[in-house]
N, C-alpha and C positions, 0 to 999 in steps of 0.2 A: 561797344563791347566786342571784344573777337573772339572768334570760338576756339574752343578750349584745348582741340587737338592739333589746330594746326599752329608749328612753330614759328615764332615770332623772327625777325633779323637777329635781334639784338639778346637772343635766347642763346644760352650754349644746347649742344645735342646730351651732356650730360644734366642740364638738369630737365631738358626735355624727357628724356627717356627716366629720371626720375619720377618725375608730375605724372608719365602713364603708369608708372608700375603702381604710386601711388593709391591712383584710381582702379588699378586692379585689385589689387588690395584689398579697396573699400568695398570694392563689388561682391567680394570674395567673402570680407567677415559681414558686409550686408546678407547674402547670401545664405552664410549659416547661421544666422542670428534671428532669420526667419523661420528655420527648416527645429530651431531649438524651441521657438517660440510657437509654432503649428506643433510641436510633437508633446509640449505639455497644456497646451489646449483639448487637444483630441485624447491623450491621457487622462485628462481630468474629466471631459465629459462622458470617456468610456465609462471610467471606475465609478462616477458618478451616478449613472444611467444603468447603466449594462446589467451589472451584479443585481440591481435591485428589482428591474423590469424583468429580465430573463436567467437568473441563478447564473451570470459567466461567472467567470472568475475573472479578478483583476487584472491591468495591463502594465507593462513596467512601461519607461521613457521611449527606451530603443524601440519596445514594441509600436506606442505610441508612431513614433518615426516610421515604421515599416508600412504601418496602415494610412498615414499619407501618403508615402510612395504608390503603395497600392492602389488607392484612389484615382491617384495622377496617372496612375497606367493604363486605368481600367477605364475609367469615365471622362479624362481628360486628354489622352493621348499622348502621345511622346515629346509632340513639335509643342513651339508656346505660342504659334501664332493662333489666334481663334477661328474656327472654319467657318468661312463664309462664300455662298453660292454665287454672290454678286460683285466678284471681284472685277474691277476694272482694267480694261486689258491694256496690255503695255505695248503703248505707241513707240512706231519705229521713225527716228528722225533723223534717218539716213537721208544721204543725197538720191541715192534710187528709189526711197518712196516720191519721188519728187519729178519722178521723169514722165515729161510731155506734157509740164506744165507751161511750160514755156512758150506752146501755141495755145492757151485755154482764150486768150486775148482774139483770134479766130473763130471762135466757135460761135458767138452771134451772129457773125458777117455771115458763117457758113448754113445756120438755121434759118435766117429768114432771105435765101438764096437756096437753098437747098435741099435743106431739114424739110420743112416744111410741107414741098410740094412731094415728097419720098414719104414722108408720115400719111398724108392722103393719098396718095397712088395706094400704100400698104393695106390700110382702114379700107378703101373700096375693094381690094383684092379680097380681102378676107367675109366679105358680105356674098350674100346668095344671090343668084339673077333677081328674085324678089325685094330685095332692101333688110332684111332679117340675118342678124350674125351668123357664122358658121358655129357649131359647138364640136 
């Protein structure tokens, strides 16, 4: 199966650019088909609820509408992504995260030739003429 927006050889560009407008379309009367369908939900359990529990007065449809939006503004925020503190961060896989890899093949040779006796020299430097760490 091939995905859906990208066009084919054997596609024209007019019925390509039809199939997306298509789909905008659907998003579109999707869209308010939900925004009609949340707005006589929330209506119905206003009028249903409200009047009886707290003396309000009833709400029309639009209202209904209004107090979703408001909802969405107040408790959901603007954006539709969902907030999350644990997002994973976006790797760069550029050729310059990449640089001085190319000797990594080196750096054994150079550890137990080098590292090594540099890591001990360091660790002794840092102890007291007695044998007990520096703090």
């Amino acid at each position: 199966m091939s995905p859906f927006f990208i066009r084919k050889e054997n596609e024209s560009r007019g019925f390509f650019a039809f199939k997306i407008a298509g789909v905008a379309l659907l998003g579109i009367a999707a869209i308010g088909g939900l925004a009609v369908l949340f707005g006589y939900i929330v209506m119905g359990l206003w009028n249903w609820l409200m009047p009886a529990l707290f003396g309000i007065p009833v709400i029309t449809f639009w209202q209904g509408v209004a107090l979703v939006i408001l909802a969405r503004i107040l408790f959901g925020g603007l954006n539709h992504r969902p907030v999350s503190h644990h997002r994973r961060p976006v790797r760069c896989h550029t050729p310059a995260r990449h640089k001085g890899f190319d000797k990594w093949e080196l750096y054994d040779e150079f550890w137990k030739e080098e590292g090594e006796k540099a890591f001990h020299a360091y660790a002794e430097n840092r102890r007291n003429p007695n044998g007990t760490p520096k703090e």
